[in-house]
Structures are given as structure tokens and as C-alpha cells.
C-alpha positions as CSV (number, residue, x, y, z in Angstrom):
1,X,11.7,8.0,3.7
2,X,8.8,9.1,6.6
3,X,5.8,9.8,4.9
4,X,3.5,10.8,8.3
5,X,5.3,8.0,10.3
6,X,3.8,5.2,8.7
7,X,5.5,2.9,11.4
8,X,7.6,0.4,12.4
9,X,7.5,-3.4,11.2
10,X,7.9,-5.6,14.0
11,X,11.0,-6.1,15.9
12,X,11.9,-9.6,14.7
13,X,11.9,-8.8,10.7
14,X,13.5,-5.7,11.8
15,X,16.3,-7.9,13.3
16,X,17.3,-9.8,10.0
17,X,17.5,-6.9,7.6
18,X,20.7,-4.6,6.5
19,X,20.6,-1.5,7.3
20,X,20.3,0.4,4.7
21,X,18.0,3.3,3.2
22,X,15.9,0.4,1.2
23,X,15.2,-2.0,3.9
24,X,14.5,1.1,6.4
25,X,11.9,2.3,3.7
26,X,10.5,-1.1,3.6
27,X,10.3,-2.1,7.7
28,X,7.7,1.6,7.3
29,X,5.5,-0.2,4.8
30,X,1.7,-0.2,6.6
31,X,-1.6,0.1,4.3
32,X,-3.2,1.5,7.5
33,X,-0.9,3.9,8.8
34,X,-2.1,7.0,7.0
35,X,-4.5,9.2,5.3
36,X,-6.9,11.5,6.9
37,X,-9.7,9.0,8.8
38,X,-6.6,7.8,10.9
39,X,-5.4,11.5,11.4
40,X,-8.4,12.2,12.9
41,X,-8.5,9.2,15.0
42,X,-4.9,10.1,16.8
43,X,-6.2,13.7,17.5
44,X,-9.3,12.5,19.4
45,X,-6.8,9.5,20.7
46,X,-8.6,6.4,19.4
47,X,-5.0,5.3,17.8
48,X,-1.7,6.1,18.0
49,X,1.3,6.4,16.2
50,X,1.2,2.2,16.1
51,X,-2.4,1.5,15.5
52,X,-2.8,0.8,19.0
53,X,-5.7,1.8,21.4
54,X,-8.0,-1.2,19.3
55,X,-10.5,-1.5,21.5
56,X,-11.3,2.1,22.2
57,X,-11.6,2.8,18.3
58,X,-14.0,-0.8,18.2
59,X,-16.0,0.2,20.9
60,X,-16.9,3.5,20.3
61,X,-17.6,3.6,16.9
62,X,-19.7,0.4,17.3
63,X,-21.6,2.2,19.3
64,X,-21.8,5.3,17.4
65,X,-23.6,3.5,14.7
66,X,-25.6,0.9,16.4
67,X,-26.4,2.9,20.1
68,X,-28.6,5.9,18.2
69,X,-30.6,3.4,16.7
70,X,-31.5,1.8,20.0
71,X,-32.3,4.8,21.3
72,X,-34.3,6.4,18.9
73,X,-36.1,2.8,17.7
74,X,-36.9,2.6,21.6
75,X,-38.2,6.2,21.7
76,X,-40.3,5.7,18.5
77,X,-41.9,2.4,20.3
78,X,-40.2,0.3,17.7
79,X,-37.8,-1.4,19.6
80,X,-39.6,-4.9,20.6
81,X,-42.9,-4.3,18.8
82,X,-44.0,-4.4,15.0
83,X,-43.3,-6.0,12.4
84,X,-39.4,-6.2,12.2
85,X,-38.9,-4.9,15.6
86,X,-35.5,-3.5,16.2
87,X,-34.5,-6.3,18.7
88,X,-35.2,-8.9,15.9
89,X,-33.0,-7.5,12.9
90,X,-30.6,-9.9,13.5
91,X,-28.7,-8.2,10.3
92,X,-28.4,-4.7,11.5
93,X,-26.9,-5.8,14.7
94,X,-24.5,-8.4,12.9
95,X,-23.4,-5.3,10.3
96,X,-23.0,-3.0,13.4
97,X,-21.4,-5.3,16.6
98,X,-19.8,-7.9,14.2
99,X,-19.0,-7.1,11.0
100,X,-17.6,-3.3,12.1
101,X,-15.3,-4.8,14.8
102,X,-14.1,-7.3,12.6
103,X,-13.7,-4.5,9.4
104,X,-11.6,-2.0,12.4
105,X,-9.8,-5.3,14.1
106,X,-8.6,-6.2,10.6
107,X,-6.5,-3.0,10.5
108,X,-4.1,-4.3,13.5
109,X,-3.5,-8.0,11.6
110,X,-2.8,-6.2,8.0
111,X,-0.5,-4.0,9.2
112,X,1.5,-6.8,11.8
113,X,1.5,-9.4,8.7
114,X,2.1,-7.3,5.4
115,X,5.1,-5.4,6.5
116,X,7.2,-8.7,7.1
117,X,6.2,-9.8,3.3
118,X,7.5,-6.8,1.4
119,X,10.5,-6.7,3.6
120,X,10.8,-10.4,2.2
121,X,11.5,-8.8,-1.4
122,X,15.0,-6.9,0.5
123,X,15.6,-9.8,2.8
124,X,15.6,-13.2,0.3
125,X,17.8,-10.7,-2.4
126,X,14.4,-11.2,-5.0
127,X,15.4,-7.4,-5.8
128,X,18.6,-6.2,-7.7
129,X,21.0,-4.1,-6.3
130,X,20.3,-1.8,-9.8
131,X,16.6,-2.5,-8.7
132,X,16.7,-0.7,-5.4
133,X,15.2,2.6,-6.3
134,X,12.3,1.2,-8.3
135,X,11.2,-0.9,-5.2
136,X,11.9,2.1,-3.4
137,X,9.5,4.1,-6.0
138,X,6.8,1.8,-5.5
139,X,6.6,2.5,-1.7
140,X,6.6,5.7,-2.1
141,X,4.0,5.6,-4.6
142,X,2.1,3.2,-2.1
143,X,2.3,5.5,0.6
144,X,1.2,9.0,-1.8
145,X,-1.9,6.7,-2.4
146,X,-3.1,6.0,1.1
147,X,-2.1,9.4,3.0
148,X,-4.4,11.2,-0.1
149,X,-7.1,13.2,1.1
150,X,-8.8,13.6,-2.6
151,X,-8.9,10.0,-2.2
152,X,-11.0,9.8,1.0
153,X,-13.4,12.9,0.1
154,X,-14.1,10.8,-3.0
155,X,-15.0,7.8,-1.0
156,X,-17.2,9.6,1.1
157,X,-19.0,11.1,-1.9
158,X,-19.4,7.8,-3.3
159,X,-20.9,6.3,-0.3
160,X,-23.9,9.2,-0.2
161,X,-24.1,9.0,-3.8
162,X,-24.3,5.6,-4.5
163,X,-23.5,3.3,-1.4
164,X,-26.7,4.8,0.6
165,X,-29.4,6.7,-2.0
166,X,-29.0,3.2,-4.9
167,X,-27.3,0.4,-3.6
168,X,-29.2,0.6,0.1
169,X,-32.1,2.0,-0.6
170,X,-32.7,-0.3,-3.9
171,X,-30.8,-3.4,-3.6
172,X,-30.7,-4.0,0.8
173,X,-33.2,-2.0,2.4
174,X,-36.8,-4.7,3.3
175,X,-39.6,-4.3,1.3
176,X,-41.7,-4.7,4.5
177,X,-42.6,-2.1,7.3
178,X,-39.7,-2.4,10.1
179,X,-38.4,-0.4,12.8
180,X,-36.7,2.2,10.1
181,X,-38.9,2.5,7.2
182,X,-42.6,2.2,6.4
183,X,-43.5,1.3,2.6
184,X,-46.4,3.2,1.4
185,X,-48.0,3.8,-1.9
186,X,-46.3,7.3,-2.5
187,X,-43.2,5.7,-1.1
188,X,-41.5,4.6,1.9
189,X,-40.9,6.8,5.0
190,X,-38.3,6.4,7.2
191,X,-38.5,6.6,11.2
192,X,-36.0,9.1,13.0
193,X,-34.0,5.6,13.8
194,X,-34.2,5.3,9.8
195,X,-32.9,8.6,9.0
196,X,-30.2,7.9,12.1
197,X,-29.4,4.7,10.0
198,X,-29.5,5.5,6.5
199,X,-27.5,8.7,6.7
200,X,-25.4,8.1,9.5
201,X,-24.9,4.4,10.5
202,X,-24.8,2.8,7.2
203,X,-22.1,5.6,6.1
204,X,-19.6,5.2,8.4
205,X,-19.6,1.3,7.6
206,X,-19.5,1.5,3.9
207,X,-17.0,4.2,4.4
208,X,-14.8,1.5,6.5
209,X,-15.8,-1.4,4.1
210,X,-15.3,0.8,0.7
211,X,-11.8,2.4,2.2
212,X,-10.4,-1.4,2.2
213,X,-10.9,-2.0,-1.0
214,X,-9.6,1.1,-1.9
215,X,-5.9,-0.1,0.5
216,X,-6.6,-3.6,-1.3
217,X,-6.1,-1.6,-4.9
218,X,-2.8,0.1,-3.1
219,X,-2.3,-3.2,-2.6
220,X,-2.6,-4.7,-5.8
221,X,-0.8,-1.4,-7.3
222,X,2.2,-2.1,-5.4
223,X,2.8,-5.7,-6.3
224,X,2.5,-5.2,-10.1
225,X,5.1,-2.6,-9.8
226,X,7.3,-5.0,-8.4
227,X,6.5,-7.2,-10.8
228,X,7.7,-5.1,-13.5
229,X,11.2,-5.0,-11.9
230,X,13.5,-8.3,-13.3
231,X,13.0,-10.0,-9.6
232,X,16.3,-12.7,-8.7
233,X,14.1,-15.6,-8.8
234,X,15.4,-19.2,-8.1
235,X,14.4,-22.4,-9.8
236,X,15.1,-24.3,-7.8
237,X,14.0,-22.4,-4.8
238,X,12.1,-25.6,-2.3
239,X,9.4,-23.3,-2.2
240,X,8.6,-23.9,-6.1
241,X,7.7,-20.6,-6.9
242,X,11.2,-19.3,-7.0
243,X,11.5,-17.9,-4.0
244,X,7.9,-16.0,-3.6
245,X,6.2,-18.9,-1.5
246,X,6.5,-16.0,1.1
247,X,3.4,-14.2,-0.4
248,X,1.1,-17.0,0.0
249,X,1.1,-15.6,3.5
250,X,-1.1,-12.8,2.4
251,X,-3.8,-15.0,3.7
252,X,-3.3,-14.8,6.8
253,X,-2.8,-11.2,6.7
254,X,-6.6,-10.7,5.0
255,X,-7.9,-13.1,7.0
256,X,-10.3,-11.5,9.4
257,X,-11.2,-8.9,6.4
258,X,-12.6,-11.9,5.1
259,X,-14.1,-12.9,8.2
260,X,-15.7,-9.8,8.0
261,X,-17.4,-10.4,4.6
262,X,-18.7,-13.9,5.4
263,X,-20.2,-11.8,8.8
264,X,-21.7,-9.6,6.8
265,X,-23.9,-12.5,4.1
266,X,-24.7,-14.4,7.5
267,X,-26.7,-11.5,8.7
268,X,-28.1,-10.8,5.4
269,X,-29.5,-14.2,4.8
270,X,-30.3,-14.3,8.6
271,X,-33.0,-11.5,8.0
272,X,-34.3,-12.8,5.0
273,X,-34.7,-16.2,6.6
274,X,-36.3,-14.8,9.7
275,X,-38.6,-12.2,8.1
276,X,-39.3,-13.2,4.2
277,X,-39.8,-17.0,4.9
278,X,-36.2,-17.9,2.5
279,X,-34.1,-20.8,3.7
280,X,-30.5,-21.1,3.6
281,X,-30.0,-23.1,0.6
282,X,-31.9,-20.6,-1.5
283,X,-28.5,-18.9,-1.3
284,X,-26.0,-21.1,-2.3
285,X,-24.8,-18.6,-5.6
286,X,-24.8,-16.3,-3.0
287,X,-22.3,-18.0,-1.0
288,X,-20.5,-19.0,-3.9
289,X,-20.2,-15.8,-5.3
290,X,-18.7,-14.3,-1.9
291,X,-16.1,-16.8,-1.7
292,X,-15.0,-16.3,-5.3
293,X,-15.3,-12.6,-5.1
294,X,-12.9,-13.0,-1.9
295,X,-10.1,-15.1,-3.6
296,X,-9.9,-13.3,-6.3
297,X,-9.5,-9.9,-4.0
298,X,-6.7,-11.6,-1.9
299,X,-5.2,-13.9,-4.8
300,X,-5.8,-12.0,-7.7
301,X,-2.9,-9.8,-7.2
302,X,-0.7,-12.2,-6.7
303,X,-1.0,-13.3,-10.3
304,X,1.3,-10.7,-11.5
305,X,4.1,-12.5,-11.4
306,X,2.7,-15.6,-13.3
307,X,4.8,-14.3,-16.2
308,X,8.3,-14.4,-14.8
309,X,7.5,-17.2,-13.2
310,X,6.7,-18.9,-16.1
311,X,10.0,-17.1,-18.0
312,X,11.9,-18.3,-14.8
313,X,10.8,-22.3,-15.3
314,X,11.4,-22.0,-19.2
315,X,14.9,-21.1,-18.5
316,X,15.4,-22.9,-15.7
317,X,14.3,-26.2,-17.1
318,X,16.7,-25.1,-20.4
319,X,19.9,-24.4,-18.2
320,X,19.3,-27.4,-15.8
321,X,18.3,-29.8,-18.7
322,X,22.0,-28.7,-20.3
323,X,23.6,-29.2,-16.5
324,X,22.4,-32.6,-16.1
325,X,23.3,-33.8,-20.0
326,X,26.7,-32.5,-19.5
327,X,26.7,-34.7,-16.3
328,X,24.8,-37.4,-17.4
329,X,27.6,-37.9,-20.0
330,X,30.5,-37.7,-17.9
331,X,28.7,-40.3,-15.9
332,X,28.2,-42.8,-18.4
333,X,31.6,-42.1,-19.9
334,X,32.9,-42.9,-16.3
335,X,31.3,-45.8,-14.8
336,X,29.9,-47.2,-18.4
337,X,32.2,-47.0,-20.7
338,X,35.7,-47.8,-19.1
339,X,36.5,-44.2,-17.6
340,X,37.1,-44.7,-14.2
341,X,40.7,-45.2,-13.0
342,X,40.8,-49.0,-11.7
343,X,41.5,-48.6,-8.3
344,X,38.1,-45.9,-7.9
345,X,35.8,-48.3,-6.7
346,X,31.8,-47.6,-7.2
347,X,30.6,-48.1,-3.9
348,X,30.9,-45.3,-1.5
349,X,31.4,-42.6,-4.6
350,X,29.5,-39.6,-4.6
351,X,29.1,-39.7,-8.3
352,X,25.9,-41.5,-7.9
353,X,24.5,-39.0,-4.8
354,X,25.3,-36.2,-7.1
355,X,23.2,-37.9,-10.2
356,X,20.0,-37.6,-7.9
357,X,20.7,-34.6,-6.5
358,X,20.4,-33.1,-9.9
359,X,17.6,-35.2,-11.1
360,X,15.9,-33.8,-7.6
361,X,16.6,-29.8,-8.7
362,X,15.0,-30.9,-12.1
363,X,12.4,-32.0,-10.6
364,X,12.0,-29.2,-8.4
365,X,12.3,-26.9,-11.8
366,X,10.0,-29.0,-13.5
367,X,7.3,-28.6,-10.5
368,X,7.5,-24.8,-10.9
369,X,3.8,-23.4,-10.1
370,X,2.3,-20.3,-11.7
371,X,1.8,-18.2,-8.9
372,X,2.4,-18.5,-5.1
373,X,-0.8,-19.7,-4.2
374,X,-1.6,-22.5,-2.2
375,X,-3.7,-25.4,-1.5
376,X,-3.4,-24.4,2.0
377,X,-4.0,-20.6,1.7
378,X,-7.1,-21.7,-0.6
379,X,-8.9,-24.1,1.9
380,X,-7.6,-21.4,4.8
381,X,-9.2,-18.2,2.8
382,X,-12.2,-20.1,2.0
383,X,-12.7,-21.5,5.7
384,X,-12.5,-18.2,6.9
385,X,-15.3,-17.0,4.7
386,X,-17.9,-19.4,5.5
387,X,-17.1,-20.3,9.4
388,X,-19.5,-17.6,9.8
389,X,-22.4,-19.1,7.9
390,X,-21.6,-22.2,10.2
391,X,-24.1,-21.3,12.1
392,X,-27.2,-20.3,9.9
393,X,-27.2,-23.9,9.9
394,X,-29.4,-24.3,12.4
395,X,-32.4,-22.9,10.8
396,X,-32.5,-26.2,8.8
397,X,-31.8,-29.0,11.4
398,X,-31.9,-29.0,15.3
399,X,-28.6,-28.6,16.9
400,X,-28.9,-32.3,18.1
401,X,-29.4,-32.9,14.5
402,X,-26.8,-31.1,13.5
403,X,-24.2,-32.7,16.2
404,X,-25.0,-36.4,15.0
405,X,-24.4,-35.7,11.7
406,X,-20.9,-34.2,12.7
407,X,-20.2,-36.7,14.4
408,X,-21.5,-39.7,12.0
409,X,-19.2,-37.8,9.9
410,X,-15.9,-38.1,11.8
411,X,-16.7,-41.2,13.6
């Protein structure tokens, strides 16, 4: 399968998988790889064929969206003077020089991290051999889904239609004169920086931001396929999850696209804190809501296979509670009841080892989780979502303040 070279996993998951048509299909597994934005970006050689050439896709469309503005705020005299001054919307250049670079940077991790997990699903046996071609169906799938160019066309309608003319203009935009727009009683106007950044700026980020969610439902889309096959899981697998730990590791792949999002609410309650007079704990549901909208993004699909998890537990504790009564009985009858030959002594026989080894794998059973999520992967999505507000901190204590505390804390 080559469906427009989505690209090569890297060379050390590469290394511990057969070869053969399944596991080649799955080393070319990339959300990013493909569709027509990244087309368009190898023509005028911002990527390549491996997602490389970051920093010249980063840089210049940073600057495409925040550089205009600048110019035109400057040109307009609205660049240091007024009331929200260009210079001082510390959210516009957060969205533009943070958040973007983190959103585009994001692409590089997801693709690096997610193609060593579905290779996982080939490389710990998790699909059957009379599996194959459905796992092989829902790359394929996968792949139809991201390369679409009706799919991309309708993003971009959605982002004029409802990203920029409702959500922006109704929901984001100030309700106070600034460098882009001036309220006034038959309705706001907006500056040639305005128009620059209504129509053209605020697009091409939505249109990054909304085209992740849209690989995060490929995502999504992909795993519950998989669920639906009869996956080889393991009971008593260490991992407690039957052999699926592996996709706790998602985390780390979404990581910076949470980064991103926490980037994104620390420049929006920077500006209100800076220009409306609001203070940082004002927006604690706020900062609630992110987080919880962001674990249920990354873990949320990872639910799917709660229910043969749970199927895998009920017959794992039923086949291993049967194992160990059958043993349990042969023990008693050996060592309790006169069944042991008289020169077998007890010390230094295994029989005893063996007991706890299977009251261990019971255990083990018995400790089956619902879904391969993690305190760990919690505590790691959730720190990346708020290290960013880390330092809106400020705006309620002195940094001196700030520092004692910490310390008092630890020390």
C-alpha cells in the first residue's frame, strides 16, 4: 500500500517487525503525511517527503500571519498608540509566534510517535493472523480520510463561515476600540490591519487548529475499527491492560498539541487581564474546562477498548480461577493430606514457588484496568496544558512572591 508516500516509521520500529505486506502498511501510518495543505507545502518546498524542512514552514507562515499586521497597524499609527495598541495585544502575538509554531511543530512529534504505536498492534501479535486484512482496511481507510480534498475545502468553508464571521467576531473579538477594530453605534469598523487579520490571519490558524481535530477524528476512527477486530489480548499481560499499555504513550505523542491549547487560553486571559481589568482566578472553569476538553480529545479514544477489556478480565479471572483450584487441590492433596512420596522433602520444592506464581497472575488478572490510561499520562497531559498558564501567575503576586512560596513549598 503507498497512498501519496505517506512515509516511513522510524528506523528502530522498522527493525523489529516481519516483513510482510501488513507490517509494511503499518511502518507508512502518518496522520500528517497527506492531503492537499501538505501537497502544496512540498511544491513551494516548506516540507518534504518526511515532514522535514520544520523551521522554514514555522517561520514563514508565522510571519505570514502576524508580519502584515505589524506593518499595516504601524502604517495606520496603531502600532504603540491607542487604546489596545498593537504592541500591547499580548494575545494576538501569543496566537501568532506561540501558539502557530507549537500547532505546525506538533506535526513532526505526531508523526515520529504514532507510527511506532500502531505498528505495536503487528509487533506484540494483538491482531490475528485471520485479522490482517481488517487492520489492513482500517489504514487504508485512515489514509482515504486524510489525503481527501472535499475534506479540506470543507474546512476552509467552515472557518469563513463560522470560525471568523460567528465564533470571532461574536464570541473573541474586544468590545473596546484596538488597533483592528473600532466599535461604533452602527457597528464596528475594522482597520486595514483588521481586515488583514480577520480574513487572513485568523484563517490560516483556525484552518491549522480545526485540521487537527479533524486528524484527531481519523484518529479516533481508526482505533474503534481496531477495536471491532477480536484483538489477542493477554491477562496477564504485566502491563494490566492486556497488552495495550503501549497506547498510553499517545500522550506523549499529543503533547505539544496540547501545549498548544494551554498557549492559546494564556493569551486569552492575558488580554482580558491587561485590558478589561479580569484577574486570573476569574477563570478557573475556564482552565478547567480546557483541561477536560483535552483529556477527553487524547483519552477518549482510547476507551474503545474498555469492552474487551472488560470481556478479557471476566474470562481471564474464570480460566485462572479454575487453573489455580485445580492446583490448589493437587497441593493440598500433596503436602496435606499424605500425598507426597516420603523421601520428597518440602524444602527446596518448587511446589510452593509455583503456588505464588499463580496467586501473582491472579492477581495480575484481578488488577485488570478498563482502559490503558494512566496515572502518569494523566498528571503528564494535564501538566502540559497548564505549564503555560504558569506564568499568568505573576499578575497576582510579585515574582519574589511567587519564588518564596515555591520554595516554602518544597523546602
Amino acid at each position: 500500500m503507498n497512498l501519496n508516500k505517506p512515509g516511513a516509521a522510524p528506523e528502530q520500529a522498522a527493525s523489529t517487525l516481519p516483513d510482510d505486506a501488513s507490517f509494511r502498511d503499518a511502518q507508512e501510518f502518518s496522520l500528517v503525511l497527506g492531503g492537499p495543505l501538505f501537497q502544496l507545502l512540498r511544491r513551494t518546498h516548506l516540507a518534504d517527503d518526511g515532514l522535514h524542512l520544520m523551521r522554514q514552514r514555522v517561520i514563514s507562515i508565522a510571519l505570514l500571519a502576524w508580519l502584515p499586521l505589524l506593518l499595516l497597524s504601524a502604517f495606520e499609527g496603531r502600532m504603540a498608540g491607542g487604546t489596545v495598541p498593537f504592541l500591547h495585544d499580548v494575545e494576538v502575538h501569543v496566537r501568532f509566534l506561540l501558539a502557530l509554531p507549537l500547532l505546525i511543530g506538533a506535526e513532526m512529534v505526531v508523526h515520529q510517535r504514532l507510527g511506532p504505536i500502531v505498528q505495536a498492534f503487528l509487533a506484540r501479535n494483538l491482531i490475528p493472523g485471520e485479522a490482517r486484512q481488517h487492520f489492513d482496511e482500517a489504514l487504508r481507510a485512515a489514509f482515504r480520510l486524510r489525503n481527501s480534498v472535499s475534506a479540506e475545502l470543507l474546512l476552509i468553508v467552515l472557518v469563513y463561515a463560522l470560525g471568523v464571521l460567528v465564533i470571532w467576531r461574536q464570541y473573541i473579538a474586544l468590545d473596546v476600540a484596538s488597533w483592528y477594530i473600532t466599535p461604533a453605534a452602527e457597528g464596528s469598523h475594522l482597520s486595514l490591519a483588521g481586515i488583514w487579520y480577520g480574513y487572513v490571519s485568523l484563517p490560516i490558524f483556525q484552518f491549522i487548529l480545526i485540521r487537527w481535530y479533524f486528524r484527531l477524528f481519523i484518529w479516533a476512527r481508526f482505533l474503534w475499527q481496531v477495536s471491532r477486530i477480536p484483538l489477542q489480548l493477554l491477562p496477564t499481560h504485566p502491563d494490566r491492560v492486556g497488552g495495550l499499555g503501549f497506547l498510553a504513550n499517545t500522550v506523549y505523542a499529543f503533547a505539544i498539541l496540547v501545549a498548544a491549547h494551554g498557549t492559546l487560553l494564556a493569551g486569552q486571559i492575558a488580554s482580558r487581564i491587561f485590558f478589561a481589568g479580569a484577574s486570573l482566578p476569574q477563570y478557573k472553569a475556564e482552565v478547567g474546562l480546557i483541561v477536560a476538553f483535552l483529556l477527553c480529545v487524547v483519552f477518549g479514544p482510547l476507551l474503545v477498548f474498555t469492552p474487551q477489556l472488560l470481556q478479557a478480565k471476566r474470562q481471564g479471572l474464570r480460566e485462572y480461577g479454575g487453573l489455580a483450584e485445580r492446583y490448589v487441590r493437587e497441593f493440598d492433596r500433596k503436602w496435606l493430606r499424605g500425598g507426597a512420596p516420603e523421601d520428597e522433602p518440602l524444602v527446596g520444592s518448587g511446589d510452593i514457588q509455583s503456588l505464588a506464581d499463580l496467586g501473582n497472575s491472579y492477581e495480575v488478572v484481578r488488577g485488570m484496568r478498563p482502559a490503558p490510561i494512566t496515572r502518569d499520562a494523566l498528571l503528564h497531559l494535564a501538566a502540559a496544558a497548564l505549564a503555560p498558564l504558569l506564568p499568568l501567575l505573576l499578575t497576582m503576586m510579585s515574582l519574589e512572591e511567587l519564588l518564596k512560596n515555591l520554595f516554602g513549598i518544597l523546602f
